[in-house]
C-alpha positions as CSV (number, residue, x, y, z in Angstrom):
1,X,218.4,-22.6,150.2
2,X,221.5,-20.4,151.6
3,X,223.0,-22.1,148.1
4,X,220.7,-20.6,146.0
5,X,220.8,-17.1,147.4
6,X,224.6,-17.6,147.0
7,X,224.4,-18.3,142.9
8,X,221.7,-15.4,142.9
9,X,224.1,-13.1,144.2
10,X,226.8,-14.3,141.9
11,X,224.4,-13.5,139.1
12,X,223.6,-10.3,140.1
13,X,227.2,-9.7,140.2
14,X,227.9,-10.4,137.1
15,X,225.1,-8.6,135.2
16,X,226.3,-5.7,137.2
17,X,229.8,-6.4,135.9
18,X,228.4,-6.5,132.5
19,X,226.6,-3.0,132.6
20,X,229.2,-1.3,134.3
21,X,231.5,-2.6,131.1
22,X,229.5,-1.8,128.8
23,X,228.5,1.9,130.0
24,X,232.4,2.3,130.0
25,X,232.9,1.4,126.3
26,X,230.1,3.5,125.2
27,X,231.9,6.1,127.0
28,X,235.2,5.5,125.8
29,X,233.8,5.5,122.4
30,X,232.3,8.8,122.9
31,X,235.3,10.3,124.1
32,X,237.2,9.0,121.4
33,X,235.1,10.4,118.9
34,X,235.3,13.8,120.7
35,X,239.0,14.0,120.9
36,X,238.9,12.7,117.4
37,X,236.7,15.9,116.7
38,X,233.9,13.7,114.9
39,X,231.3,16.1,116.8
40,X,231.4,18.6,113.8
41,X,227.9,19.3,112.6
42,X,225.2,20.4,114.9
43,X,223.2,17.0,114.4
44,X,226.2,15.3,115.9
45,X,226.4,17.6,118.9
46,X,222.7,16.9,119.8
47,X,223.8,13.0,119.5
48,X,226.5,13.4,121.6
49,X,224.4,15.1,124.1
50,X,221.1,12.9,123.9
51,X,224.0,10.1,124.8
52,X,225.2,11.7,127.5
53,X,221.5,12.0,129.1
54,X,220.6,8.6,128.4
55,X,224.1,7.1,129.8
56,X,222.8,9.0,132.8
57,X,220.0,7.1,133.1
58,X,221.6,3.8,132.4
59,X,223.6,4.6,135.6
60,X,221.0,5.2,137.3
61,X,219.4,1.7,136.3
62,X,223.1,0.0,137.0
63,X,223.4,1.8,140.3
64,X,219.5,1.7,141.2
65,X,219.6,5.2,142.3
66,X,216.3,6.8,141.4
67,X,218.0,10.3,139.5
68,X,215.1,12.6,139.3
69,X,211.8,10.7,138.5
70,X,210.7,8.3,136.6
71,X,208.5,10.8,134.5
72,X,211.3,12.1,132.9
73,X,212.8,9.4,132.2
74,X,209.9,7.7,130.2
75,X,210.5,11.0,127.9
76,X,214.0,10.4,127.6
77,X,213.7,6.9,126.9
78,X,211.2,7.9,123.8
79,X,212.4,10.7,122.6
80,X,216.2,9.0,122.3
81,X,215.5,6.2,120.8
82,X,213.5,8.5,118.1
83,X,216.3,10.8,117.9
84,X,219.0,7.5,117.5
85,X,216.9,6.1,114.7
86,X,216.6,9.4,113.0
87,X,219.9,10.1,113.5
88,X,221.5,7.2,112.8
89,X,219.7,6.2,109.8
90,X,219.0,9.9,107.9
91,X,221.6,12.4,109.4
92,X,224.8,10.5,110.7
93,X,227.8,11.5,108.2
94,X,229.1,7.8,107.4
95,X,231.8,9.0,105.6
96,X,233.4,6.7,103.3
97,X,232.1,3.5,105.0
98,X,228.8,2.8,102.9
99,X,230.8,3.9,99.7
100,X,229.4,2.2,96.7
101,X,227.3,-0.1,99.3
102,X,223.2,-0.2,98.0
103,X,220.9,1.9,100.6
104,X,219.0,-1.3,101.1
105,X,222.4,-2.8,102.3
106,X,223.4,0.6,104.5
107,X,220.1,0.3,106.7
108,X,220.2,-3.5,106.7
109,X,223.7,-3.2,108.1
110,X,223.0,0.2,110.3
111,X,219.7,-1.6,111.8
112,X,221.8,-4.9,112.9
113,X,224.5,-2.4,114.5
114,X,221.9,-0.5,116.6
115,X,220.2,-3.5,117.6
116,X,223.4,-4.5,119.0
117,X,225.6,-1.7,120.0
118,X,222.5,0.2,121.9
119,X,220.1,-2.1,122.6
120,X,221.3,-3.0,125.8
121,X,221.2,0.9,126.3
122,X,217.6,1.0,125.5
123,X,216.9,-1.8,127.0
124,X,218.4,-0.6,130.8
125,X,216.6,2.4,130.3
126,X,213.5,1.4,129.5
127,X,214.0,-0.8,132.8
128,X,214.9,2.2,134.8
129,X,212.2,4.6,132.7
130,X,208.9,1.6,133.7
């Protein structure tokens, strides 16, 4: 028994390991993109903002410390992920990355790259948020 509580706490340890990680690279890719000056259009301010709110709440989830309530953060969670898929799929400025790629491509590829580069996010929050 004193075994198994031993390999739970390594687990435990590890996933926390993995969400402190992966709430750093967000971050740092945030960051970059702000020293960069990417944040030019008011569309991409709100982004960067909405981000910034629902990295909060990952924290929160990561750290279980219960920021605010859990009322708020059931908004949040809904009204992000709306936001993200708006955003990312109708108002994010791509540049020259889809160039001469079909739109059926563009949202295949976009769709697969939100799945996996915030849906952990989503995922932690809508853990904290229920």
């Amino acid at each position: 028994m004193i075994q198994g509580n031993r390999g739970k706490r390594k687990w435990i340890m590890f996933v926390n390991i993995f969400w402190t990680i992966y709430l750093g690279i967000l971050g740092a890719v945030a960051i970059g993109y702000l020293i960069k000056g990417k944040y030019k259009t008011f569309p991409a301010k709100l982004d960067f903002v909405i981000s910034i709110i629902t990295w909060i709440g990952l924290f929160g989830y990561v750290s279980n410390i219960q920021i605010i309530n859990t009322s708020l953060w059931q908004i949040v969670f809904f009204g992000a992920l709306f936001w993200d898929l708006i955003y990312g799929f109708f108002l994010a400025d791509y540049g020259e990355e889809f160039e001469g790629v079909s739109p059926p491509v563009k949202y295949i590829i976009i769709a697969v790259v939100f799945v996996l580069l915030l849906g952990p996010l989503y995922f932690g929050l809508y853990k904290y948020a229920f």
